[in-house]
N, C-alpha and C positions, 0 to 999 in steps of 0.2 A: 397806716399806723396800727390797724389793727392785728393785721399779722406780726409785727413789732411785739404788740403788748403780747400777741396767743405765744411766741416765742419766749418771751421771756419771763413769762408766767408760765411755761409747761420747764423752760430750763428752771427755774426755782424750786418747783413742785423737786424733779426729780433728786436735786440735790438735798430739800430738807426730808424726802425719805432717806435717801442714803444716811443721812449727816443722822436721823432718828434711829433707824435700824442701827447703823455701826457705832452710833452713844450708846446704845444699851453694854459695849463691850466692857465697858469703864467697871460695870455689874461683875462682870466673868475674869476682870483684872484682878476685883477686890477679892473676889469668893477666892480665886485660885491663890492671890497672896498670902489673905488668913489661914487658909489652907498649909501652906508651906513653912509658915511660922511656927504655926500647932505642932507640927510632924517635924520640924525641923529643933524648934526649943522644948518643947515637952514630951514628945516622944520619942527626941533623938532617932530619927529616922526620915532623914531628909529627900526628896528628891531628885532621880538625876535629868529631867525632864522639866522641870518649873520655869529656871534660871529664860532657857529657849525660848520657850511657850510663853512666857511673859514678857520678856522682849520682843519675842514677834508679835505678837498681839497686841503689843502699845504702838509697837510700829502703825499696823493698821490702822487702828483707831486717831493716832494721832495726827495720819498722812490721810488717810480717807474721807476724815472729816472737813477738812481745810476751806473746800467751797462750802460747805453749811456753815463754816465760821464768815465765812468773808460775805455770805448770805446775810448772816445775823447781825454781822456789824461788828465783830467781836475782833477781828484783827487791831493790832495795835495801828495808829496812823498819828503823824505827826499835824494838827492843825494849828501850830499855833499864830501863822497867815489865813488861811482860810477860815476860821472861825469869825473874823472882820469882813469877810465876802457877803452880799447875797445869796440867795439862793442857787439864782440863775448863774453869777460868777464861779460858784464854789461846780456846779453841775460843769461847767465849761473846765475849771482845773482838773478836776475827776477823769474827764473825757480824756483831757489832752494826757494825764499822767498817765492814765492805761493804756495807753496806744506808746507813750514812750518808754516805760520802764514795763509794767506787768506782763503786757501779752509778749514784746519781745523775753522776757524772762522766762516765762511760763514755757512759750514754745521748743527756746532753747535747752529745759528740763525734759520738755515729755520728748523730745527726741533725744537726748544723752540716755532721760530713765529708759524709753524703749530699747535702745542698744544696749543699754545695761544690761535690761530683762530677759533679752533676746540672747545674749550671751549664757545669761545663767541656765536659760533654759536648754542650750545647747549642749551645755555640758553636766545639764541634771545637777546643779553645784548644791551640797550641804556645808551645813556649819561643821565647823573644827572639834565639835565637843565630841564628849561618849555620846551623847544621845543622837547627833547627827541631823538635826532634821534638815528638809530642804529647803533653801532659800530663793526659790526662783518665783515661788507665788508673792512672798510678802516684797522680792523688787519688782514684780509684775505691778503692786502699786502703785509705784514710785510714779507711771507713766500714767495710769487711768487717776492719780490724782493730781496731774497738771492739766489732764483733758480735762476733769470735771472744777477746775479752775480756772482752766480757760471760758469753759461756757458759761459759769457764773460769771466773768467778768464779762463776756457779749450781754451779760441779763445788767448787768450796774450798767455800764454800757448802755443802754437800750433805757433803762430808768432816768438816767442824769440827761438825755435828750427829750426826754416828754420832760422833764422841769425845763430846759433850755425852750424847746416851744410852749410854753405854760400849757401844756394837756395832762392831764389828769391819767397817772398809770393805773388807778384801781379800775 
């Protein structure tokens, strides 16, 4: 069980750095929005670079973070059954619902997003605009944030079974 817990305490660890480092984006969303407002309403001299840059960027942020959300809890989830569970019952529905819906989902994601990415990459693909940039790093996400959803969900996973044998994950 040990190895259990050192697993799914180093998968945590590395996703609440991730999910910390790439929050901070939210900061370089806001700077670059106000930014664009300024220059674009008061200065009348808009960018043709923003529009991109800030859509790729929320992409990131929004797909990157996913396992630090599902870490924290912050996914939406319907309980309005399992809030009448125990503990141990509700750790047992958890188990059983990630093995039937999330990891078959997930998996199915990060192999589509990998052929996605893998595509894009092959063809060096950019976006349609004047500014062009290229889009094969921000669908390269697509894939490393269903792997780092999938390992958070082996770490819930691996939590809701130390409540199923009453052992204490701290």
């Amino acid at each position: 069980m040990n190895f259990l817990r050192k697993l799914g305490k180093n998968i945590d660890n590395i996703n609440r750095f991730i999910g910390t480092i790439f929050g901070t984006t939210i900061v370089l969303l806001v700077v670059l929005t106000v930014m664009e407002v300024i220059l674009r309403k008061f200065l009348n001299s808009p960018t043709i670079w923003s529009f991109e840059v800030l859509k790729q960027l929320f992409a990131v942020y929004f797909m990157i973070t996913a396992a630090y959300g599902l870490l924290k809890g912050s996914h939406v989830s319907v309980d309005v059954f399992s809030r009448l569970l125990s503990e141990k019952k509700k750790a047992a529905l958890s188990i059983f619902s990630y093995f039937l819906f999330f990891f078959p989902f997930c998996f199915v994601c990060a192999w589509y997003g990998y052929k996605y990415a893998l595509t894009s990459w092959a063809m060096k693909e950019h976006s349609w605009s004047i500014f062009a940039p290229p889009l094969y790093p921000v669908k390269t996400v697509i894939c490393i944030t269903f792997v780092l959803l999938i390992l958070q969900g082996i770490s819930e996973v691996i939590k809701n079974v130390f409540i199923l044998k009453g052992l204490s994950y701290d």
